[in-house]
C-alpha positions as CSV (number, residue, x, y, z in Angstrom):
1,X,-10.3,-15.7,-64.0
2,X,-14.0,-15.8,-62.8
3,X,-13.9,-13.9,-59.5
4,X,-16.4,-15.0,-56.7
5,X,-17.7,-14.2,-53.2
6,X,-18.3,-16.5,-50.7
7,X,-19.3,-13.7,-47.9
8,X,-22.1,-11.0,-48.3
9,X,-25.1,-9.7,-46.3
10,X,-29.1,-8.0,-47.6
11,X,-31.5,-6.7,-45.8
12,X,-32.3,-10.0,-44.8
13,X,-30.1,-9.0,-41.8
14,X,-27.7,-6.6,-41.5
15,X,-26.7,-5.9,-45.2
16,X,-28.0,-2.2,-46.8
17,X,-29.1,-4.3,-50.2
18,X,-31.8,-6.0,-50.8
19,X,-30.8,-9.5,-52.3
20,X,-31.7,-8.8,-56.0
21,X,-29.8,-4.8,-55.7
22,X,-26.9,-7.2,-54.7
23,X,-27.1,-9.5,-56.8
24,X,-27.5,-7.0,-59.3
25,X,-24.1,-4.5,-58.1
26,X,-22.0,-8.1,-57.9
27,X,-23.2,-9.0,-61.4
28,X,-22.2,-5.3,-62.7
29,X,-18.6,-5.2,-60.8
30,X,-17.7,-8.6,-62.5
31,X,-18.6,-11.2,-59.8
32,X,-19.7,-14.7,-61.3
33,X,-20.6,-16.4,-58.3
34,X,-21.3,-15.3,-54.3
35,X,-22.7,-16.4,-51.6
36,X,-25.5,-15.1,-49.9
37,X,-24.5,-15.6,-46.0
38,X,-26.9,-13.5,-44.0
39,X,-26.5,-13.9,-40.0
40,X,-28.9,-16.6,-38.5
41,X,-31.1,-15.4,-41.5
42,X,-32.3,-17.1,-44.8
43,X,-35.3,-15.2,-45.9
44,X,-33.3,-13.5,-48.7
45,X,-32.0,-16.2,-50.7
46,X,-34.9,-17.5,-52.8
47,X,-34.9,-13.7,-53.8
48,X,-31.0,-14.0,-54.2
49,X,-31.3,-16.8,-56.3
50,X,-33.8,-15.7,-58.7
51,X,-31.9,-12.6,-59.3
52,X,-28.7,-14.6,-60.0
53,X,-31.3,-16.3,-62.8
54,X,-31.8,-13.1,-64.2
55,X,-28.4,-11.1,-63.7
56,X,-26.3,-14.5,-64.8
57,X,-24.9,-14.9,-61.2
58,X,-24.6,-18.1,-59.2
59,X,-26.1,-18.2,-56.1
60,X,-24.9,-20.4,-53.0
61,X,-27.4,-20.8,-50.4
62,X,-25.6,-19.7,-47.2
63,X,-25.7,-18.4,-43.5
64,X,-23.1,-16.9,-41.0
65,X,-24.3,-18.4,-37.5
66,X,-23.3,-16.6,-34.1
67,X,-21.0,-19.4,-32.2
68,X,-20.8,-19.2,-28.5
69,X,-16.7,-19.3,-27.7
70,X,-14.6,-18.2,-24.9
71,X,-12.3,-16.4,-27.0
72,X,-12.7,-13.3,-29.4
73,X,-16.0,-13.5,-31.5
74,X,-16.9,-17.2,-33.4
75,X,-18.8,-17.2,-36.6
76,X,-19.6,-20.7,-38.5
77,X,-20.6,-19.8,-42.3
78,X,-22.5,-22.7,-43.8
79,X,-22.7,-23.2,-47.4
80,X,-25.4,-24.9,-49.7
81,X,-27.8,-25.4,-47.0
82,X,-31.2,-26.9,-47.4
83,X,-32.8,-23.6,-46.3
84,X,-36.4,-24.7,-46.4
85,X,-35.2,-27.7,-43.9
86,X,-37.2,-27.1,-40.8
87,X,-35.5,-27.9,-37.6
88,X,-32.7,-25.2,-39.8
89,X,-36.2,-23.1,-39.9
90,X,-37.3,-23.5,-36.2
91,X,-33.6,-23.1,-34.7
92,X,-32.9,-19.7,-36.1
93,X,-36.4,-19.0,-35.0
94,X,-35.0,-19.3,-31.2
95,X,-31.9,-17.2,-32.1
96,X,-34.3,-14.6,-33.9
97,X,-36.3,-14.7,-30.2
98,X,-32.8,-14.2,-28.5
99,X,-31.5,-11.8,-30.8
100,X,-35.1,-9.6,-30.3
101,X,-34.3,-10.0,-26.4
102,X,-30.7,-8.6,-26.5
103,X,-32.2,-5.6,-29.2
104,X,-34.4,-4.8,-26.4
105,X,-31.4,-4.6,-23.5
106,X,-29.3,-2.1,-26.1
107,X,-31.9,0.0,-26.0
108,X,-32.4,0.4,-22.3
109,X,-29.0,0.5,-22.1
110,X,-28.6,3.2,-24.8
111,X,-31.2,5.0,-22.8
112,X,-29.5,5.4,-19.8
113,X,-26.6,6.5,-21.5
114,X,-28.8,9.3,-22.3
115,X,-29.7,8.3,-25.6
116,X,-33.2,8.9,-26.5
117,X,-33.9,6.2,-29.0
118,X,-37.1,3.8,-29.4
119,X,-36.5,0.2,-30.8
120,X,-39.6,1.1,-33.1
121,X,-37.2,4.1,-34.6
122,X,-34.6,0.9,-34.9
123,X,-36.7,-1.0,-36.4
124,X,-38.5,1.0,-38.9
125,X,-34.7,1.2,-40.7
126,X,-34.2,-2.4,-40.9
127,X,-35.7,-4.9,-43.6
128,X,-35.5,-8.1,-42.0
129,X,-34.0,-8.4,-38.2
130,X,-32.5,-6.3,-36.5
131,X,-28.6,-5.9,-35.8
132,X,-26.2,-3.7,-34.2
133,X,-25.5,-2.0,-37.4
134,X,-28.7,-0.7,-37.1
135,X,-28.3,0.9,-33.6
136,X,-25.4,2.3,-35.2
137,X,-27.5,3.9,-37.8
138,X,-30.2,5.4,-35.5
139,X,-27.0,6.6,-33.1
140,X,-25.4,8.3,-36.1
141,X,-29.3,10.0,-37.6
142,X,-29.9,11.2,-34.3
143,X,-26.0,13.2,-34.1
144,X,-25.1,11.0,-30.8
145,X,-22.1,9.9,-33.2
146,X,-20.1,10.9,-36.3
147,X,-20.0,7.5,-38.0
148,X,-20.5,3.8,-38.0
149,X,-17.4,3.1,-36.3
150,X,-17.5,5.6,-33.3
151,X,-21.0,3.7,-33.0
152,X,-19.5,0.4,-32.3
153,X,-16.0,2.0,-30.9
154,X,-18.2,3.9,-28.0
155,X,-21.1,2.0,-27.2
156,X,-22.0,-0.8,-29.6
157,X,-18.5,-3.4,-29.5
158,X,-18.5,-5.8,-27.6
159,X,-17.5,-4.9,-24.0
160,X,-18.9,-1.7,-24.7
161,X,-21.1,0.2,-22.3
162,X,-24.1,-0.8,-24.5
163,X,-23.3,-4.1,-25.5
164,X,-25.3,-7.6,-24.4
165,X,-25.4,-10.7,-25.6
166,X,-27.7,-12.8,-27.4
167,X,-28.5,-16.3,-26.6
168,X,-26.1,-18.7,-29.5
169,X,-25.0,-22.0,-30.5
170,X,-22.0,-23.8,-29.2
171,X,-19.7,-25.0,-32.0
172,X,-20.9,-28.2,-32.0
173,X,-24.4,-27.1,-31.9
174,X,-23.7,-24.5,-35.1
175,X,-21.5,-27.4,-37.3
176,X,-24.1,-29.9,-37.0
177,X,-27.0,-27.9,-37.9
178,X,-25.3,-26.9,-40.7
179,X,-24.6,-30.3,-41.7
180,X,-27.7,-32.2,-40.9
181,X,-28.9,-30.0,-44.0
182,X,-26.5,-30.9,-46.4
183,X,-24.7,-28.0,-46.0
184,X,-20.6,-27.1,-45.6
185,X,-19.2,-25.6,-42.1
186,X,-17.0,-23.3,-42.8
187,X,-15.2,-21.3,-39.9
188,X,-15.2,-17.2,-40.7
189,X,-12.8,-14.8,-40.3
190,X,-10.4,-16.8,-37.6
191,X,-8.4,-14.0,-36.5
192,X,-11.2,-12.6,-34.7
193,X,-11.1,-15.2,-32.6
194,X,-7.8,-13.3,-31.4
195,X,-5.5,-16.3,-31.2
196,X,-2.1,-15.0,-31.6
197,X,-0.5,-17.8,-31.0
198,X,-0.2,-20.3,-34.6
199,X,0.0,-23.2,-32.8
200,X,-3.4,-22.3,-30.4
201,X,-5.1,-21.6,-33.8
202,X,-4.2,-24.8,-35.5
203,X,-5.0,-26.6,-32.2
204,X,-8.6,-24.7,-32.3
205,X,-9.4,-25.2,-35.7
206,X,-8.4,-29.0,-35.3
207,X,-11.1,-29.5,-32.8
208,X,-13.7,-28.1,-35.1
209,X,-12.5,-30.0,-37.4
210,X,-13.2,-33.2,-35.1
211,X,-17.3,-32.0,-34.6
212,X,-17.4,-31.4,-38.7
213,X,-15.7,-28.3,-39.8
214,X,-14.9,-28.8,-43.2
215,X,-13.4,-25.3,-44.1
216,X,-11.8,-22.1,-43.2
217,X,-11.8,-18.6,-44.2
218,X,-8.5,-18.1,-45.4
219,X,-9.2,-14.9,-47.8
220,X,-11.0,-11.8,-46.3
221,X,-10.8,-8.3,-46.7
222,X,-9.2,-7.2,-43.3
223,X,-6.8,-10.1,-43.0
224,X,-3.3,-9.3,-43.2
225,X,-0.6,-10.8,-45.4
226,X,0.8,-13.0,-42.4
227,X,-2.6,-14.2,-41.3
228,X,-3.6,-15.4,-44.8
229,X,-0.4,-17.3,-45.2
230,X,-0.9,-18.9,-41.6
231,X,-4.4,-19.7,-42.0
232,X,-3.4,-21.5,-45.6
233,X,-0.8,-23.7,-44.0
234,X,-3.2,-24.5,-41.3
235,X,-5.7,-25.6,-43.9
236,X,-3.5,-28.0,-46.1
237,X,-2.2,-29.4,-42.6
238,X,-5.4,-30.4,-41.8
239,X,-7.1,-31.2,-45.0
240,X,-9.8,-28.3,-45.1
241,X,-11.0,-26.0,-47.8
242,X,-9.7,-23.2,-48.3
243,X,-12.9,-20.2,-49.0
244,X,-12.8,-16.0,-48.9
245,X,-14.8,-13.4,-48.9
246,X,-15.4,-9.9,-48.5
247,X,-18.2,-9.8,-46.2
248,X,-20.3,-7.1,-48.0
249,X,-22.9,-5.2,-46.2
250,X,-23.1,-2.4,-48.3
251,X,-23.2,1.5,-47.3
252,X,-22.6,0.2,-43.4
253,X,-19.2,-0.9,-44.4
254,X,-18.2,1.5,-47.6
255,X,-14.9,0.9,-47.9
256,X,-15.7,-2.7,-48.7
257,X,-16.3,-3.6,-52.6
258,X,-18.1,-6.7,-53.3
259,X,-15.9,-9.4,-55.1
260,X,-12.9,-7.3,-54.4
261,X,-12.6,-5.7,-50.5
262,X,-10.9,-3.5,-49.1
263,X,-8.5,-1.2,-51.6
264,X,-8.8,-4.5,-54.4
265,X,-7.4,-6.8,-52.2
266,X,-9.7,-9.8,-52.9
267,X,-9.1,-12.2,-56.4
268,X,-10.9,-14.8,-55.0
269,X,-11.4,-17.7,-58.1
270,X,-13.9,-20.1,-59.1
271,X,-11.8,-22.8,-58.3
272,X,-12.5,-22.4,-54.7
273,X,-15.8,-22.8,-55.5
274,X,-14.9,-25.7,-57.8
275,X,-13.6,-27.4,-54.5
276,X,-16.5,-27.0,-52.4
277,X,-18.3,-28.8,-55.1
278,X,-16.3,-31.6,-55.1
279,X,-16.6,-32.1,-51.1
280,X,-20.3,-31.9,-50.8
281,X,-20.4,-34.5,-53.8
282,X,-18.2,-36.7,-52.1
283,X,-20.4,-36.3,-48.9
């Protein structure tokens, strides 16, 4: 079976790779299709893509976009978007200007924490815009934390003493934009909307549905058994694809393997792929 990856991050944003190294590492692990999906950030995928030319991998022009919800954290993936479109182009350039205003409130914050860090030192790690991760990075060079996840556990998660938020799209906002270029809304990683309840879920995921959702993200690396089997059921039910992925970022998260997750517990097929395929066409 040819596996794939619908979910991975470069330097473009928050990923440790640049997109050809990815492409590269996916092409040597086994992986014959992935999606490059960085957040509100497409400057990596013509690189992507002409590494896929060279390394023999297919390439899906993607983006994750930040969703402003009431509930746990939204993310709307959007696959085989026109990413040269430019009203795609000039509305990530406003969440690139919010995301730049937030950086700048982490650091202050940060600071009167008592952590001496510059957002030049922040900057000067990362290869395209700057994310969380990135703070993370600086917090852990400089000894104020063990590891990545103390990081975010401390002072980086949300409701954190460091946190803030960036200016993002409602739903509606996020599914359109991804449709108006030809591209598939896909809702990621549903559980961290933290909906417990099955019925909440299928009720939430029905009214994205209504403003254009067309798929969910039933297979990721930090999804247990019972959540995967819900989030199936909820897509036949309502008629949505069904997509996975690992959500690669590299050495920030090194437990993760591209094409595989956590501990091998990603076999995500073509087939999946083979679906999305047959709903754009039909679009």
């Amino acid at each position: 079976m040819k596996r794939i990856d619908l979910h991975t991050h470069t330097t473009a944003s928050d990923g440790s790779y640049r997109p050809e190294e990815l492409v590269r590492l996916a092409s040597s692990l086994g992986v014959s299709a992935m999606a490059i999906t960085d957040h509100d950030n497409v400057s990596g995928i013509e690189e992507g893509i002409l590494a896929g030319d060279k390394y023999g991998v297919e390439i899906v022009p993607g983006i994750e976009i930040s969703v402003d919800y009431n509930t746990g954290t939204m993310h709307m993936l959007g696959y085989y978007i026109d990413y040269h479109d430019s009203t795609l182009l000039k509305k990530l350039a406003f969440l690139q200007s919010e995301r730049d205003i937030r950086n700048t409130r982490i650091v202050k914050r940060l600071n009167d924490l008592g952590m001496e860090i510059t957002y030049d030192e922040v900057k000067s790690i990362a290869d395209g815009q700057v994310g969380r991760p990135h703070f993370a990075q600086i917090l852990h060079r400089k000894g104020f934390v063990k590891d990545f996840n103390e990081a975010f556990d401390r002072f980086l998660g949300k409701g954190k003493p460091a946190y803030a938020e960036k200016g993002r799209f409602y739903p509606e906002d996020a599914i359109g934009l991804i449709l108006n270029t030809g591209g598939i809304p896909v809702l990621a990683h549903p559980p961290y909307l933290y909906i417990s309840d099955y019925m909440d879920l299928k009720k939430t995921i029905s009214g994205l549905k209504s403003l254009g959702l067309m798929g969910v993200e039933t297979y990721y690396t930090t999804h247990t058994r019972k959540q995967t089997k819900e989030l199936i059921k909820i897509s036949n039910e309502l008629d949505l694809l069904i997509t996975g992925g690992s959500d690669f970022h590299g050495e920030i998260t090194p437990k993760t393997v591209i094409g595989s997750g956590i501990d091998n517990n990603l076999n995500i097929g073509y087939t999946f792929l083979e679906r999305m395929k047959e709903k754009k066409g039909e679009g």
